[in-house]
Backbone as a ProteinNet text record, in pm:
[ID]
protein_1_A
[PRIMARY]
XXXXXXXXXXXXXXXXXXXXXXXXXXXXXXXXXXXXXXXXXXXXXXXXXXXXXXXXXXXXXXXXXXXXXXXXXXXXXXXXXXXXXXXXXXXXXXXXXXXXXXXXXXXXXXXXXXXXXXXXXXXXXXXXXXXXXXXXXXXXXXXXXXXXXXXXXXXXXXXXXXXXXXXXXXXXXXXXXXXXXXXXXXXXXXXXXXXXXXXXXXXXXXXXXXXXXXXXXXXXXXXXXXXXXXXXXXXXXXXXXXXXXXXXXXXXXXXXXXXXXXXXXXXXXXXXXXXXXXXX
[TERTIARY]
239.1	160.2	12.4	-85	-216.8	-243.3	-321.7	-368.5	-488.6	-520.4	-636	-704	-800.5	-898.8	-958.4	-959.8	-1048.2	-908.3	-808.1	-741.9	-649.3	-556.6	-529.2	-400.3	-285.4	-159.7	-181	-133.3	-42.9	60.7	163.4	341.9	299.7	290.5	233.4	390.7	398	484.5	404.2	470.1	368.1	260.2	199.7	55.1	-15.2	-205.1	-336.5	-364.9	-272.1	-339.7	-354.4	-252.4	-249.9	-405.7	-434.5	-566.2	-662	-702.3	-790.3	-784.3	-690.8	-745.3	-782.1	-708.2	-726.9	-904.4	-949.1	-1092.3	-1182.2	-1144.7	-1223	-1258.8	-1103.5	-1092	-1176	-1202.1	-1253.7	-1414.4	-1439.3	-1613.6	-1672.3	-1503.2	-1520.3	-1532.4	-1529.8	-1522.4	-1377.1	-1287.2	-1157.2	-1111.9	-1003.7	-916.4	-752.3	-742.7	-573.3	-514.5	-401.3	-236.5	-167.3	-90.1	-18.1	143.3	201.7	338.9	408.9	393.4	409.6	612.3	627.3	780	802.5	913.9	964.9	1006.9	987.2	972.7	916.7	834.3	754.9	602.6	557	418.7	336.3	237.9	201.9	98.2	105.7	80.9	-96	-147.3	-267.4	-316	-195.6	-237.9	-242.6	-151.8	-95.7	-255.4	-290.5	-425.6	-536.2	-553.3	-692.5	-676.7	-523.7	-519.8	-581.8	-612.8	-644.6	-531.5	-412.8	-273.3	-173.8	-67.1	19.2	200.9	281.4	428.3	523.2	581.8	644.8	828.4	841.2	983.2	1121.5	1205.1	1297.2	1343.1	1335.4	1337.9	1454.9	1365.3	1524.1	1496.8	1422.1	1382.9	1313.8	1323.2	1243.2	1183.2	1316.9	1272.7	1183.2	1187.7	1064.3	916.9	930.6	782.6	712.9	848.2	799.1	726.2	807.4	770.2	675.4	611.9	559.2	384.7	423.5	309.2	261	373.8	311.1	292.9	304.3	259.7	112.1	109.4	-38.8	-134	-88.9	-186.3	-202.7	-133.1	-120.7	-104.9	-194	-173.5	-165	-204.2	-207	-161.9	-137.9	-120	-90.6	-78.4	-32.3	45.4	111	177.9	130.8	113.7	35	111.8	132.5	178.6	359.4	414.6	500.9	656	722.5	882.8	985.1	1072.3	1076.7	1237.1	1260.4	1314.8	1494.6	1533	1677.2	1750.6	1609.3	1662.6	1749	1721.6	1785.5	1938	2011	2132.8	2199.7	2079.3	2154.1	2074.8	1929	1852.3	1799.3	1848.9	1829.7	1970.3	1863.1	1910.3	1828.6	1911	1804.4	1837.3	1758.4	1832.1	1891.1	1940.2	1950.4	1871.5	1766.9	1688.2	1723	1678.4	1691.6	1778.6	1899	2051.7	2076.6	2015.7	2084.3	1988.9	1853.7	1724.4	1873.5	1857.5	1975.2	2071.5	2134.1	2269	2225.6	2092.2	2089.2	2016.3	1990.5	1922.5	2006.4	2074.3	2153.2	2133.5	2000.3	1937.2	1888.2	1930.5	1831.7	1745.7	1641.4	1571.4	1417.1	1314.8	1204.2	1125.2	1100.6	1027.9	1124.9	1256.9	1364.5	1341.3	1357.8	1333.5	1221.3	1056.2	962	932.4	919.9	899.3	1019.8	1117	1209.8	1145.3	1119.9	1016.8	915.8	831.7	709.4	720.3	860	873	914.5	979.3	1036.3	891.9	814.6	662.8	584.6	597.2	492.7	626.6	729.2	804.9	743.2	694.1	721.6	569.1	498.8	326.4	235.7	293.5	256.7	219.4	53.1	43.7	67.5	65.7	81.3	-36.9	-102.7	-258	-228.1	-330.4	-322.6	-363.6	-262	-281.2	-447.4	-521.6	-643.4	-736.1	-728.6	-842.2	-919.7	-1061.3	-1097.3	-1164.6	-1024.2	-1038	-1014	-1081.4	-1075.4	-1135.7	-1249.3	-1314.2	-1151.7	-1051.4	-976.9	-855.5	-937.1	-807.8	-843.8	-775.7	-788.1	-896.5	-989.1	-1115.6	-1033	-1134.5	-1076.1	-1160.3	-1104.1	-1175.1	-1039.4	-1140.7	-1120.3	-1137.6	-1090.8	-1155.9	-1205.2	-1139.5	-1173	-1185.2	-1251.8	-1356.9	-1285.4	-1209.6	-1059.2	-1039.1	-1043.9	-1008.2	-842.5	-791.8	-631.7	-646.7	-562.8	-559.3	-485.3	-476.5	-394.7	-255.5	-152.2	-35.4	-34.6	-68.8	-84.8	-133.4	-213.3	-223.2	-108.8	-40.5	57.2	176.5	196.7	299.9	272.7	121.4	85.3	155	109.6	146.9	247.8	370.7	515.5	549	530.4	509	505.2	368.3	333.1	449.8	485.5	618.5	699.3	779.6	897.6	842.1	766.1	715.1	748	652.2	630.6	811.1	866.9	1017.6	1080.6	1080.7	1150.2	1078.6	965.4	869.1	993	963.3	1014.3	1162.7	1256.9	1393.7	1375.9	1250.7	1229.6	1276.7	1294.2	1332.1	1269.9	1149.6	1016.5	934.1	819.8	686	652.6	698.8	642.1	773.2	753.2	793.2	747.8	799.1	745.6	787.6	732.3	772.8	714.8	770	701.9	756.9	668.2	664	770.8	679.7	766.7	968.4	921.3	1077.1	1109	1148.5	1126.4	1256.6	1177.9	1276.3	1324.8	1271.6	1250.5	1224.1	1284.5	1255.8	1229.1	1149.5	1112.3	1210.7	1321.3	1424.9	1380.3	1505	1426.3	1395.2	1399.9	1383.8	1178.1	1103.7	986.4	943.7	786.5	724.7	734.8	701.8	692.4	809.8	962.5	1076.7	1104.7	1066.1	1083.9	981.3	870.1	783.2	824.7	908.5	981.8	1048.3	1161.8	1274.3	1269.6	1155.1	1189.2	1072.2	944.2	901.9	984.1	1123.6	1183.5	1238.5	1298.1	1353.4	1249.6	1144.1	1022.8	948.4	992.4	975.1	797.4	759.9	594.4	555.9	400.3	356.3	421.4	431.1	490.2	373.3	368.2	316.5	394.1	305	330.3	252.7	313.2	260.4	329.8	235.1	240.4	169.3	263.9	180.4	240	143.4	228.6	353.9	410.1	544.4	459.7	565.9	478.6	504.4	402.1	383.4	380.5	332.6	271.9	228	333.6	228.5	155.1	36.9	-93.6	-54.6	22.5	90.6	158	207.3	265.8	309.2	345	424.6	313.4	188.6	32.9	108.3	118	162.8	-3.7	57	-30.1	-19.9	-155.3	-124.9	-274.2	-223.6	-344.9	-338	-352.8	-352.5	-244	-117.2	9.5	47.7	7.2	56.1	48.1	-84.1	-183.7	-21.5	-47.3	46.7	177.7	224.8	377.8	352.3	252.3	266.8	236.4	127.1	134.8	249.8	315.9	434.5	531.2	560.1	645.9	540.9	391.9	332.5	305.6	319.5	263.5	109.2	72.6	-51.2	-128.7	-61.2	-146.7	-98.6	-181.6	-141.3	-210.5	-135	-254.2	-163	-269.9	-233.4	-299.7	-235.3	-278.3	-409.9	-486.9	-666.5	-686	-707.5	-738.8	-633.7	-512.4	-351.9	-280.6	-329.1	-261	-363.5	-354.1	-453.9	-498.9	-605.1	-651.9	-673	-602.7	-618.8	-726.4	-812.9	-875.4	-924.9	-969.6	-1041.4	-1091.4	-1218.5	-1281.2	-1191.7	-1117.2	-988.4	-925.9	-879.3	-748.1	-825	-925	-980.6	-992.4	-1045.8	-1096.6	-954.7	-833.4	-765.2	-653.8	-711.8	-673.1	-746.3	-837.7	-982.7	-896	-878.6	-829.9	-721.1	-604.1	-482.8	-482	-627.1	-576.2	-496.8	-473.8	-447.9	-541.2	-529.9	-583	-529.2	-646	-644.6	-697.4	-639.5	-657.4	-662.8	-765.9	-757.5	-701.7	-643.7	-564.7	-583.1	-607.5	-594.6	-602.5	-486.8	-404.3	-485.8	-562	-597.7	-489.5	-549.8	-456	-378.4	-406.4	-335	-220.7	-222.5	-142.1	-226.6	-323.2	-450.8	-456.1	-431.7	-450.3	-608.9	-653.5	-801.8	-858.1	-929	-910	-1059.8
-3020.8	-2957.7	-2959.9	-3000.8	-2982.4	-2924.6	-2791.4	-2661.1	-2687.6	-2605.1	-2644.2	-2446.4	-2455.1	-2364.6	-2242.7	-2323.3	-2239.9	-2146.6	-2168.2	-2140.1	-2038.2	-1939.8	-1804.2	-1784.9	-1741.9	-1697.5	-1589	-1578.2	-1382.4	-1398.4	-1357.2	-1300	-1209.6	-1168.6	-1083	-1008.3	-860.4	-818.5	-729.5	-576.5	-574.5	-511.7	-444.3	-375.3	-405.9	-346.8	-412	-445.9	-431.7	-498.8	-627.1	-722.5	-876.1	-937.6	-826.7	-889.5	-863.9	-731.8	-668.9	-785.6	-810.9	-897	-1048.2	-1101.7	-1232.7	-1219.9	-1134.3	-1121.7	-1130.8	-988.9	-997.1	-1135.2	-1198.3	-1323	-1447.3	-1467.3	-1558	-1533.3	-1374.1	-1336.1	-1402	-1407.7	-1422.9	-1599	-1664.2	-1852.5	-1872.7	-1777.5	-1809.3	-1906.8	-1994.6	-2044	-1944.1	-1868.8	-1805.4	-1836.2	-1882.7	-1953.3	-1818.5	-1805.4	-1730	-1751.6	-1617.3	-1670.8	-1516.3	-1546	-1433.8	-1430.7	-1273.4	-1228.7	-1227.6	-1277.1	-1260.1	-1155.7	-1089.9	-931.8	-849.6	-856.4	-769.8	-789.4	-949.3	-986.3	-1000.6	-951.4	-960.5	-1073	-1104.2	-1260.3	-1258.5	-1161.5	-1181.8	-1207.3	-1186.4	-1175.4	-1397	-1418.6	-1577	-1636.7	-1606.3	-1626.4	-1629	-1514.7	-1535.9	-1605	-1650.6	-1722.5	-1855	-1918	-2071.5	-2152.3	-2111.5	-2191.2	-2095.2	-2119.6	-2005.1	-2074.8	-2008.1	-2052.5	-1891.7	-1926.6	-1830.8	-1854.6	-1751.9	-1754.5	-1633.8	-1615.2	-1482.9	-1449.3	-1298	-1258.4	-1282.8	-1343.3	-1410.2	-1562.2	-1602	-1774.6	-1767.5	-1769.9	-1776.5	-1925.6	-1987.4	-2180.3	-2220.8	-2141.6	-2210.6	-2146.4	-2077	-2022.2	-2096.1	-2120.2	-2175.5	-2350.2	-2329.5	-2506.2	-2502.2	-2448.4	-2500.7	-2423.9	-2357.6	-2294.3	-2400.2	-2470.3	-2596.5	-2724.4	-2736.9	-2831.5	-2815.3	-2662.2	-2606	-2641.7	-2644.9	-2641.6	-2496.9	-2407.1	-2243	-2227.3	-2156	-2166.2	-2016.2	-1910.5	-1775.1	-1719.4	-1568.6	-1567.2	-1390.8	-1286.6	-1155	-1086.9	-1010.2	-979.8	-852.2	-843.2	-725.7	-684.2	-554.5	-546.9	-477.2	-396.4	-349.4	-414.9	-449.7	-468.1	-351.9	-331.5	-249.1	-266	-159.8	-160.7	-153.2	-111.7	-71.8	-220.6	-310.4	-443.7	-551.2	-474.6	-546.6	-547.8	-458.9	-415.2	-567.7	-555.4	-659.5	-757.9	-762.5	-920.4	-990.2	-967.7	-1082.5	-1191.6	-1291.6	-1450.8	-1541.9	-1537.8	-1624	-1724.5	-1861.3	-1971	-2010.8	-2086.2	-2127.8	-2028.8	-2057.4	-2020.8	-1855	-1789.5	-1687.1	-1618.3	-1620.8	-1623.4	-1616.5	-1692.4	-1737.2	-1601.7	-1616.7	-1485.9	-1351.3	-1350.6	-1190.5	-1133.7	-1219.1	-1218.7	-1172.6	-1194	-1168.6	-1053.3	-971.9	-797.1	-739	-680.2	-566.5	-448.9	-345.7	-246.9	-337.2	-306.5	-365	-256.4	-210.1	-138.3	-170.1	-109.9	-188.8	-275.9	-242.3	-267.3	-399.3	-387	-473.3	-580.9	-577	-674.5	-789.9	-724.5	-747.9	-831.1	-729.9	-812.4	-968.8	-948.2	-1082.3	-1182.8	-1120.1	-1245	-1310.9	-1202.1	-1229.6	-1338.2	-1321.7	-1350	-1496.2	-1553.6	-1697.9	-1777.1	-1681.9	-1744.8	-1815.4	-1694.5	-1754.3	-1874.2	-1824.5	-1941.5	-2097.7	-2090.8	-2236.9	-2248.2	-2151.8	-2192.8	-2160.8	-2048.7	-1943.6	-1830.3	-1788.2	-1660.2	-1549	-1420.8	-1314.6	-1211.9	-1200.1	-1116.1	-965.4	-849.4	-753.3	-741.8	-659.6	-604.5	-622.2	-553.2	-494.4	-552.7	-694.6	-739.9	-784.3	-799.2	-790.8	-684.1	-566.6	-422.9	-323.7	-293.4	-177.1	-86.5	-119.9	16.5	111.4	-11	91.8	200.2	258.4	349.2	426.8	529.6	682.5	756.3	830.6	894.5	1016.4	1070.3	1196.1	1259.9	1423	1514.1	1567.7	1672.6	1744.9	1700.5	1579.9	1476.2	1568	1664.9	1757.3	1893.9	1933.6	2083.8	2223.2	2216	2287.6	2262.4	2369.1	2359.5	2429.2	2371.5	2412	2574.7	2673.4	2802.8	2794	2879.5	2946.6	2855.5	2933.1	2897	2740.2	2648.4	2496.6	2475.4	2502.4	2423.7	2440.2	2512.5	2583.8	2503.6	2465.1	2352.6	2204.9	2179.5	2066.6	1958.1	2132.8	2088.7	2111.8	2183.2	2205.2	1994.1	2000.8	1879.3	1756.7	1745.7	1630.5	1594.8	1718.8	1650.9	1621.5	1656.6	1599.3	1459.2	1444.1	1338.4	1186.1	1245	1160.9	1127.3	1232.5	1202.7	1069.6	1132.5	1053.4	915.9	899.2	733.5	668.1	748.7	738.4	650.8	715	678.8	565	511.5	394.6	433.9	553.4	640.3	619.3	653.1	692.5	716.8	732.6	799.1	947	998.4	1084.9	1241.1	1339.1	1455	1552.6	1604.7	1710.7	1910.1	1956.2	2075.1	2217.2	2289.8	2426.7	2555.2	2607.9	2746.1	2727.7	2626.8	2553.3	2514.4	2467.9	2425.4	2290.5	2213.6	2074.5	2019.6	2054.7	2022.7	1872.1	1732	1637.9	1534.2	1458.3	1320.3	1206.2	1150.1	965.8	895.2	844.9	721.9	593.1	507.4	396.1	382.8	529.8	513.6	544.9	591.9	539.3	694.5	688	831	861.4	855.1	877.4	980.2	900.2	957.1	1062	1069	1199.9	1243.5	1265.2	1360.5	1414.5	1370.7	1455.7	1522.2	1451.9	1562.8	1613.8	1642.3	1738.4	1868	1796.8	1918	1987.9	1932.1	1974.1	2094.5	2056.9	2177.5	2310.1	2222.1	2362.8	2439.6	2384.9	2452.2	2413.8	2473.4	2451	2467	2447.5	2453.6	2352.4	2296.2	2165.5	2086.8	2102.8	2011.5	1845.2	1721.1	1598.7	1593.3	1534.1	1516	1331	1265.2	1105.9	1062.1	1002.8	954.5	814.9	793.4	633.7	632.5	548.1	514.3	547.7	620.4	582.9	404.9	376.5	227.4	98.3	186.8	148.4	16.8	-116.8	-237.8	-279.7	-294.3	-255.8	-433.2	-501.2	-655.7	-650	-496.4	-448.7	-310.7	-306.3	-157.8	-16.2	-53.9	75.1	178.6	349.7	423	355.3	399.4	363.8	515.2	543.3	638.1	619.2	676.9	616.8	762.3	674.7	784.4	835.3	739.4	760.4	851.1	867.7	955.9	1092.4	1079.5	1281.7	1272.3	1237.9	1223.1	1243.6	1193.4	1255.9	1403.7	1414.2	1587.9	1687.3	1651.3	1728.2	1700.2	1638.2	1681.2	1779.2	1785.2	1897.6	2015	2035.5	2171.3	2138.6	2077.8	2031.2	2087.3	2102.5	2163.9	2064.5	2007	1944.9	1799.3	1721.8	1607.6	1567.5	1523.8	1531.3	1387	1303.8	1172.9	1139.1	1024.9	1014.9	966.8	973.4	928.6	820.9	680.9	578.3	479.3	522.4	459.2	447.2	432.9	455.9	349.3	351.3	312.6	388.4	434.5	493.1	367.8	377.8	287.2	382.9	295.1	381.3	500	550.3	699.4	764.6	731.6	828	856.4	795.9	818.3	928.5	893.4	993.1	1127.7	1144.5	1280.2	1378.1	1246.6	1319.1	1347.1	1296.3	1388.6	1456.9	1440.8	1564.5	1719.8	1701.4	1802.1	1856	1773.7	1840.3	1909.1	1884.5	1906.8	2055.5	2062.1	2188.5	2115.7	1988.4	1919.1	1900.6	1991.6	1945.4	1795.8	1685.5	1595.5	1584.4	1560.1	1621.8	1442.4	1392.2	1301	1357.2	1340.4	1434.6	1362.6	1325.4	1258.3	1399.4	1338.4	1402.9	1350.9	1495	1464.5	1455.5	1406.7	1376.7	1478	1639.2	1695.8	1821.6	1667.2	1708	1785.7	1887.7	1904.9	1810.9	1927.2	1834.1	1819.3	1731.3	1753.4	1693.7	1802.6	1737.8	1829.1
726.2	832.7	794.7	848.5	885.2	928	835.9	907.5	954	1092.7	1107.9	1102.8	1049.1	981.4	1110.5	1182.5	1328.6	1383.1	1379.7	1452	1362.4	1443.6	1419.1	1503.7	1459.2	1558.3	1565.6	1685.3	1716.6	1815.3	1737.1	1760	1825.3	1981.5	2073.1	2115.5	2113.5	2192.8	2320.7	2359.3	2474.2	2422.6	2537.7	2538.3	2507.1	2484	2511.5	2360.9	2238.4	2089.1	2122.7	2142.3	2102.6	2245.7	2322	2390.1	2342.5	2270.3	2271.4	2079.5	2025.1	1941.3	1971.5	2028.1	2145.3	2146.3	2199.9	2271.1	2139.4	2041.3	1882.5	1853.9	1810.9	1730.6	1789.9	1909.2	1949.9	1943.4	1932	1926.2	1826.6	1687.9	1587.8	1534.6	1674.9	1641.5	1613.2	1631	1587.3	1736.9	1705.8	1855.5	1825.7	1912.9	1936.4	1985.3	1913.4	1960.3	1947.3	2096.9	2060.8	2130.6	2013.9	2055.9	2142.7	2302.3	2361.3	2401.9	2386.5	2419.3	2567	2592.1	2761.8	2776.6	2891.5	2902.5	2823	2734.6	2674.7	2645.4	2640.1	2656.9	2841.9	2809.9	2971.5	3029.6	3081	3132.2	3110	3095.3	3084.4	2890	2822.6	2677.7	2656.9	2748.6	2739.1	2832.7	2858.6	2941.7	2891.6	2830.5	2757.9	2625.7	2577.9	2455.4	2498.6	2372.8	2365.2	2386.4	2334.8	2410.8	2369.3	2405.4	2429.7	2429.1	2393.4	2364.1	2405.3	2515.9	2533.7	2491.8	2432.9	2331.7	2373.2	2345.2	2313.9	2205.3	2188.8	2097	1976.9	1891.2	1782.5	1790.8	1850.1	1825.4	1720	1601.2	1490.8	1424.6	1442.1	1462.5	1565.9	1706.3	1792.6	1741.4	1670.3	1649.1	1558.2	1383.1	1351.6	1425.8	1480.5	1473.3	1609.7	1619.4	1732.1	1657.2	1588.3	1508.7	1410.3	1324.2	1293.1	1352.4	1463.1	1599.8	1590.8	1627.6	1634.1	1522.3	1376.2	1314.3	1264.4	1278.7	1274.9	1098.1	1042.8	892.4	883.6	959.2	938.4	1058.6	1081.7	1218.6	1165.1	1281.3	1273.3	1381.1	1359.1	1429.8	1511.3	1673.2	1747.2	1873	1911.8	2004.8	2006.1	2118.5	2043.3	2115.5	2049.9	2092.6	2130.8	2257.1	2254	2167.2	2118.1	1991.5	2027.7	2143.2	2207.8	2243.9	2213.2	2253.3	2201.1	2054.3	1962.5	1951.7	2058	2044.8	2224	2283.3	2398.1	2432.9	2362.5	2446	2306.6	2224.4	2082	2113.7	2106.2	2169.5	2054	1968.5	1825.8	1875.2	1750.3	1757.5	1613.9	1566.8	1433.6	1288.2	1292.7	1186.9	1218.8	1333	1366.3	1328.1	1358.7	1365.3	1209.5	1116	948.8	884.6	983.6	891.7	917.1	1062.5	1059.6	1011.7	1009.8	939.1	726.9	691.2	565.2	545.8	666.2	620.6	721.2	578.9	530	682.3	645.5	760.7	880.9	983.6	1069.6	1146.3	1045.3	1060.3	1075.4	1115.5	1156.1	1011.7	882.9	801.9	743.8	731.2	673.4	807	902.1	1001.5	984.7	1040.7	1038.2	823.9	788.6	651.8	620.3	632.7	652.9	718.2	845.4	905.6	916.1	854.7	749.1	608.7	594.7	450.2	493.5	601.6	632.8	708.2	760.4	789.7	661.8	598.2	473.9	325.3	388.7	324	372.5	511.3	601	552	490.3	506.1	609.1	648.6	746.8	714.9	673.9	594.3	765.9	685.5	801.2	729.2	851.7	781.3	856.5	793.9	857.2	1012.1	1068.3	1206.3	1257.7	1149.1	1176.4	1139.7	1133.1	1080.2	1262.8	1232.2	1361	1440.5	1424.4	1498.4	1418.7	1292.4	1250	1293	1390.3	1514.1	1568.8	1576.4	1632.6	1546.8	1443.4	1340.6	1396.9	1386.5	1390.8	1311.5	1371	1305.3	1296.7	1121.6	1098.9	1146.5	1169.7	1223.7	1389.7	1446.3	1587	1660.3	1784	1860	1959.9	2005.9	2146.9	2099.2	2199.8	2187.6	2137.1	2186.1	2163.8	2007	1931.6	1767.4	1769	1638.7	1661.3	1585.7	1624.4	1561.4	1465.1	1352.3	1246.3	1279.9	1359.7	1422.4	1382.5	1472.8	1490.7	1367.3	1278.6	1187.4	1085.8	1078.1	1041.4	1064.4	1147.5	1205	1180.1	1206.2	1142.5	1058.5	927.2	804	795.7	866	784.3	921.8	991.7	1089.7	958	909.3	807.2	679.6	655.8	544.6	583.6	679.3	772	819.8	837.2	905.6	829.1	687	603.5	516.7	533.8	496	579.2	766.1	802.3	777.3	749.2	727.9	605.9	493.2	435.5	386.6	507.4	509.1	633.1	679.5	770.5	876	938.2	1083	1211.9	1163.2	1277	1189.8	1287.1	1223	1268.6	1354.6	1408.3	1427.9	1440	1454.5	1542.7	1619.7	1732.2	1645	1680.2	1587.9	1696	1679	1743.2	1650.3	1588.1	1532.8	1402.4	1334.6	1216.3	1209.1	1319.4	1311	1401.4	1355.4	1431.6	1477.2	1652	1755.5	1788.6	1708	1713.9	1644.8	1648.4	1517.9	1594.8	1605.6	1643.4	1551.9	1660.6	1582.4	1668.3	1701.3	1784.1	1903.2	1988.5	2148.5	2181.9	2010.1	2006.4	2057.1	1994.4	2029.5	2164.8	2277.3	2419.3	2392.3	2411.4	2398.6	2338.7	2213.1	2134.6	2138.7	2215.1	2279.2	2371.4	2459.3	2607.1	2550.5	2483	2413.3	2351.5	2263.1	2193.5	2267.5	2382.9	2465.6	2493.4	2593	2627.5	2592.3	2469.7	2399.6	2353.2	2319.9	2275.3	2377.6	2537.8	2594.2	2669.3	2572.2	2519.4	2413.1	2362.8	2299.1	2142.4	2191.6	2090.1	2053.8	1890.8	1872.2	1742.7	1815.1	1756.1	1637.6	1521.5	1409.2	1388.9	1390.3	1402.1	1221.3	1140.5	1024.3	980.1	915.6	855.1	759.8	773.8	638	492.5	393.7	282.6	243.6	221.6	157.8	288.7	375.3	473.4	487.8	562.8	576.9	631.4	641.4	751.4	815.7	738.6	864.7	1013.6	1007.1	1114.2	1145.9	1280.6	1272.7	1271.8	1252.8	1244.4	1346.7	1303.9	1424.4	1538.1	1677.9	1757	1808.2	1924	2034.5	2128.6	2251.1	2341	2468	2604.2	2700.9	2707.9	2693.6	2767.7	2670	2537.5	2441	2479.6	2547	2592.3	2732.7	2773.5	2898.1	2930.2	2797	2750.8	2722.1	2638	2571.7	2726.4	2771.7	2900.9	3000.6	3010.6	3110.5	3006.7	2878.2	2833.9	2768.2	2837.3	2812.9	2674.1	2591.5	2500.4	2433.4	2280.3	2264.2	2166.7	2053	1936.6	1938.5	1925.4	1882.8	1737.9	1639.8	1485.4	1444.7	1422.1	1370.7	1204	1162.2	1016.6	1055.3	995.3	1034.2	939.5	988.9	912.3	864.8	930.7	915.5	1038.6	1176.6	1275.7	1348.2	1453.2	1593.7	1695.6	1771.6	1888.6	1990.1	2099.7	2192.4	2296.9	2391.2	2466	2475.5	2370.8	2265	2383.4	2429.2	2504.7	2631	2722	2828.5	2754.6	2608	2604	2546.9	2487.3	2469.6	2573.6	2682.9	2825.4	2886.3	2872.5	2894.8	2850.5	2717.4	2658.1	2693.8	2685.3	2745.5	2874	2977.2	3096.2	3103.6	3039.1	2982.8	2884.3	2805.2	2700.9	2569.1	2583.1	2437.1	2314.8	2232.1	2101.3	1996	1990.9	1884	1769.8	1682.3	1525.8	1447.2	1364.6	1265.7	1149.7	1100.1	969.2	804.4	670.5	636.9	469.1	419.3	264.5	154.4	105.5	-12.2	-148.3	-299.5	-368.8	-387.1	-395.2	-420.6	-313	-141.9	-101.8	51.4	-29.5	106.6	252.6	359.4	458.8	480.2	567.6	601.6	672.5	775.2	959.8	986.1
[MASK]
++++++++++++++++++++++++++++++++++++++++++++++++++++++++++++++++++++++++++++++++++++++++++++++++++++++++++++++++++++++++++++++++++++++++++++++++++++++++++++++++++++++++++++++++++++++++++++++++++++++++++++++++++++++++++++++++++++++++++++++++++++++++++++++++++++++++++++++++++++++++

């Protein structure tokens, strides 16, 4: 394969990362090939690419090979899969099919790294998520006017170790909690989901505590949260939202503050000093 130097992949699943890097990369003289998902990439990410290969999920041989067609020597992975799929619309082919069958968990980090690992087998490096867009991590600090009380921070932090457990055991990232007791775990139906349900149960005043895996691969998988995040918490009365600061993503910042602001939602940048200290 003849790499060619200018040029850059992205394994696009949905939502606005794989454009909003599409747009970076090219500011940057880069050309983007990308390799967009059926039913989960949106026709405008295949558009603003420089060329484009649309696949299903589990073709792992068409990517490669059409990535070295391209000339594709690096590439990252952006954008999210939705994760329930893996049980009825994985349609590999060959290569695909031989990668699955050899991890054990089919859990998100055991997945993704496997496939990482048969990319850069073929001579396909896989770079971080964030190169490009590190404007978009999570800032530490109080994003909205509204400071959290005693109570909420209180939950926060009993929130942040549970959190960091379930990362841990490769679960979720995130935990919903009210009055230290947590009504909720993020498994694979994804934050939104276990933001309703576990509002649900808390009634109100629930708050989300969102942090990274420990050992976190910034190649994939960054917790994300945006408007639709404020949006979930206000339909279950919802109060805090506190993310890891500098390990996650903010999509559309000033939208989701503003309505958080309208809502009565407090957003929190959160980030653990060494000896455990939260600090926001």
């Amino acid at each position: 394969m003849t790499v060619d130097s200018a040029k850059i992949g992205v394994i696009a699943g949905g939502g606005q990362f794989p454009l909003l890097f599409i747009k970076a990369a090219q500011r940057a003289g880069r050309k983007v090939m990308v390799i967009a998902h059926k039913g989960e990439t949106d026709e405008s990410v295949t558009q603003a690419a420089d060329d484009a290969c649309w696949v299903k999920l589990g073709q792992l041989g068409k990517v490669i090979s059409w990535f070295k067609k391209q000339g594709v020597g690096e590439t990252v992975f952006l954008g999210t899969i939705t994760k329930t799929k893996i049980f009825r619309d994985v349609l590999p082919d060959l290569k695909g099919l031989s990668l699955w069958n050899k991890i054990d968990a089919k859990q998100d980090d055991a997945i993704l790294r496997a496939v990482a690992g048969a990319l850069e087998n073929e001579g396909i490096s896989v770079r971080e998520s964030t190169m490009y867009l590190q404007h978009l991590l999570f800032p530490q600090g109080v994003l909205t006017r509204k400071k959290p009380s005693k109570v909420q921070r209180q939950d926060v932090e009993f929130g942040w170790q549970h959190a960091r457990a379930i990362g841990r055991l490769d679960i979720g990232q995130c935990v919903v909690v009210r009055d230290c007791t947590v009504v909720a775990v993020e498994a694979i139906e994804g934050t939104d989901a276990a933001i309703k349900r576990g509002g649900k149960l808390a009634k109100e005043k629930a708050v989300v505590v969102k942090v990274k895996k420990p050992g976190q691969d910034f190649r994939f998988d960054l917790p994300a949260t945006g408007v639709k995040t404020i949006e979930s918490l206000q339909a279950v009365s919802g109060s805090v939202l506190a993310v890891e600061a500098g390990q996650a993503l903010i999509f559309d910042k000033e939208e989701m503050v503003e309505a958080a602001e309208k809502a009565g939602i407090i957003i929190i940048g959160v980030t653990e000093a060494e000896d455990g200290t939260l600090l926001y």
